[in-house]
ZAPA-599157 format. One record per residue (C-alpha): x negated, y, z negated. Coordinates in Angstrom, 2 decimals. Layout:
ZAPA-599157
+---------+---------+---------+
:       x :       y :       z :
+---------+---------+---------+
:       X :       Y :       Z :
...
+---------+---------+---------+
END
This chain:
ZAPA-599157
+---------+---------+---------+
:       x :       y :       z :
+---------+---------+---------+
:   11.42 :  -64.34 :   11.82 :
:   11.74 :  -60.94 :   10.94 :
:   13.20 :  -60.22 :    7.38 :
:   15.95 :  -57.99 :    9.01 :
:   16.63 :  -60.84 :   11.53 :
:   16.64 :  -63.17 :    8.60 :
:   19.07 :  -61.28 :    6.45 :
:   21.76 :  -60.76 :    9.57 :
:   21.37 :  -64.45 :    9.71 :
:   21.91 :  -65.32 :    6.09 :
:   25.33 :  -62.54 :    5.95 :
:   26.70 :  -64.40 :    9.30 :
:   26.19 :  -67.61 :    7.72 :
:   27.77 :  -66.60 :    4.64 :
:   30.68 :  -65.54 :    6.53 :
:   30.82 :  -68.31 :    8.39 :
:   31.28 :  -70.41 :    5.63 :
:   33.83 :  -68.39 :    3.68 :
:   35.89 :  -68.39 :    6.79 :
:   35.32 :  -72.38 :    7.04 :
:   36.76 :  -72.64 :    3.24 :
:   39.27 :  -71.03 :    3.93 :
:   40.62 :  -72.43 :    6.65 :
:   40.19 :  -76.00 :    4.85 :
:   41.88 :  -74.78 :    2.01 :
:   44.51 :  -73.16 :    4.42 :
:   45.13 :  -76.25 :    5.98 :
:   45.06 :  -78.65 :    2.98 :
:   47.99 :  -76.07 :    1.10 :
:   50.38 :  -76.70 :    4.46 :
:   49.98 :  -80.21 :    4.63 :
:   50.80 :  -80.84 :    1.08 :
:   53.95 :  -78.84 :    1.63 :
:   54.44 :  -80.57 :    4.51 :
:   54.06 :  -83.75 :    2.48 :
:   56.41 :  -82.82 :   -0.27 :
:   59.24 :  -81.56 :    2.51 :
:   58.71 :  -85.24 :    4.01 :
:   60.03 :  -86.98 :    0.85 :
:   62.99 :  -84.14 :   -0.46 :
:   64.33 :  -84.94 :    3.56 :
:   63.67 :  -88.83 :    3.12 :
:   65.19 :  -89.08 :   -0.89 :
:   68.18 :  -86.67 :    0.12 :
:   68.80 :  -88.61 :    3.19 :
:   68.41 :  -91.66 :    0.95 :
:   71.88 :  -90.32 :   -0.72 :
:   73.76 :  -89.50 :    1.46 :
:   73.21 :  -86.09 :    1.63 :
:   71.96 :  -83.18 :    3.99 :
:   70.05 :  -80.10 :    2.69 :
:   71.50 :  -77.24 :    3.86 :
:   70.14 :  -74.46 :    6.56 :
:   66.98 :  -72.62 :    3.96 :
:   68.20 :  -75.25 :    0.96 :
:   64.55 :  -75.53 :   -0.45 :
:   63.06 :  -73.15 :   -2.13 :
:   60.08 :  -72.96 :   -4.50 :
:   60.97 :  -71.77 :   -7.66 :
:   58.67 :  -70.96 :  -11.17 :
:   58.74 :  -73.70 :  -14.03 :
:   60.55 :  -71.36 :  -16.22 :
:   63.92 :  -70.99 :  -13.86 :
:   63.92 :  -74.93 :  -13.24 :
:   65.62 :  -77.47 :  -15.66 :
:   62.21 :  -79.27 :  -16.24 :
:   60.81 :  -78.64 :  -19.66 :
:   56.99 :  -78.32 :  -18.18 :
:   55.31 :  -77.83 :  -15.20 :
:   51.88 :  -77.52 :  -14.70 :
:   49.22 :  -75.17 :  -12.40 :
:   48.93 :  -78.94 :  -10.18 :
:   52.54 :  -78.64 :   -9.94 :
:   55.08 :  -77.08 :   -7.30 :
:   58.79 :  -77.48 :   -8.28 :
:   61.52 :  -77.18 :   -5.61 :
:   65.62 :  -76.30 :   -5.84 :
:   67.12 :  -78.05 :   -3.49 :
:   70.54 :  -77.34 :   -2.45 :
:   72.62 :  -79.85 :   -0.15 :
:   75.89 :  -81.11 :    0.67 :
:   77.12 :  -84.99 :    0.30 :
:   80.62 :  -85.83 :    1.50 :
:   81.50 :  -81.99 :    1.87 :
:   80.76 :  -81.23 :   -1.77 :
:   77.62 :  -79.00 :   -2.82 :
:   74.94 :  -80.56 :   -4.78 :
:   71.37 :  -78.93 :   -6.32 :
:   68.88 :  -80.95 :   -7.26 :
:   65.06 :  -80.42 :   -8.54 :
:   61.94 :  -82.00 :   -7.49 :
:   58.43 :  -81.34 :   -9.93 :
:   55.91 :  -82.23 :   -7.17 :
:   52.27 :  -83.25 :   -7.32 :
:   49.59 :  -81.17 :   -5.85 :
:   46.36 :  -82.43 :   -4.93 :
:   45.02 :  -78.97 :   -6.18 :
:   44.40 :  -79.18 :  -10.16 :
:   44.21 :  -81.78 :  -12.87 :
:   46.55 :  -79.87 :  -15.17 :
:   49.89 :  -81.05 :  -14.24 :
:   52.91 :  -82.93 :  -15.02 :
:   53.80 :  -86.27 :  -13.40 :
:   55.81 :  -86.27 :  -10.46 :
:   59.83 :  -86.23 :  -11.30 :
:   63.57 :  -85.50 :   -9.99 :
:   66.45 :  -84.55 :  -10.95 :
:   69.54 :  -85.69 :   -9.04 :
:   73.05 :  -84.60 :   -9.98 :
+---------+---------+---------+
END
């Protein structure tokens, strides 16, 4: 093989590859959000309440009750309504993503 040849072939496969990573690493972030939207449903649900139309949103460590949150972590606000009254509470997930973070935790009202 030519060394020009060669070269176009080592740049596409480098490509290739980043583009492959990517996508993994695409995919593996929205499943783990769909993962952690799975349980806030199923645990709200499990009181009695219903999270309200764009209720969930991802918020930093610093605007969230919990004292620490780590890089591994992703903490939610979630607002909902039980019995016609309006309820936040705060989730401190687990990501599959990084060893330095805090355990998994709520905090219902």
């Amino acid at each position: 093989m030519d060394p020009t040849k060669k070269s176009k072939v080592i740049i596409v496969s480098f490509v290739a590859g980043a583009l492959l990573l990517g996508f993994l690493a695409y995919w593996g972030m929205a499943s783990t959000g769909n993962e952690h939207m799975a349980i806030i449903k199923k645990v709200i649900a499990e009181k009695g309440g219903v999270i309200v139309a764009h209720g969930v949103t991802a918020v930093p460590a610093d605007e969230s009750p919990f004292e620490r949150g780590g890089k591994g972590n992703t903490i939610y606000k979630i607002d909902y309504r039980k019995d016609g009254k309006p309820f936040t509470a705060w989730y401190r997930s687990e990501n599959h993503s990084s060893i330095l973070k805090e355990p998994e935790e709520w905090i219902l009202p």
